[in-house]
C-alpha positions, 0 to 999 in steps of 0.5 A, a space after each residue: 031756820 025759822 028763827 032766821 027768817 023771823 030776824 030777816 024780817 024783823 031786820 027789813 022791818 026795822 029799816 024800812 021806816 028809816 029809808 023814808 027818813 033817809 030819802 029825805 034828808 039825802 034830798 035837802 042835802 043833795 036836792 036831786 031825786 036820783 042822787 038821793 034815790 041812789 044813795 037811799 038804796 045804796 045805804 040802806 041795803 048796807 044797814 039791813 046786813 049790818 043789822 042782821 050781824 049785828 043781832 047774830 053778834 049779839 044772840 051769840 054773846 048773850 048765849 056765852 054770857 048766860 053759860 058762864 063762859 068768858 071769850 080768850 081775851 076778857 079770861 086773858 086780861 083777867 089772867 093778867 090782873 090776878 098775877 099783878 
């Protein structure tokens, strides 16, 4: 459980910075505050969960890499080749 909420945090970390940079160029496209606003927020609360799959993805192929385990399609393909 405290390794999740250590990646919770790091992930609104990660994003908050960007929001600013977004704000800003949604602005110079849009010049309008609330529009800019409004899509700031939308995007960027849809990163924050991307983000964390993302990391959840990746923690989990990092593990099956290091065991030496390969997932049912990468063992099919390698099944394939050697019978050709």
């Amino acid at each position: 459980m405290r390794e999740h909420m250590k990646l919770i945090m790091k992930t609104i970390i990660y994003r908050f910075y960007s929001v600013v940079i977004a704000f800003f160029v949604f602005y110079a496209l849009t010049g309008k505050l609330k529009l800019a606003s409004e899509f700031t927020v939308t995007v960027e609360l849809i990163k924050i969960v991307q983000y964390y799959v993302f990391e959840l993805f990746w923690k989990k192929r990092k593990i099956v890499k290091s065991i030496g385990v390969k997932s049912n399609q990468s063992q099919a393909i390698t099944n394939h080749n050697l019978s050709t």
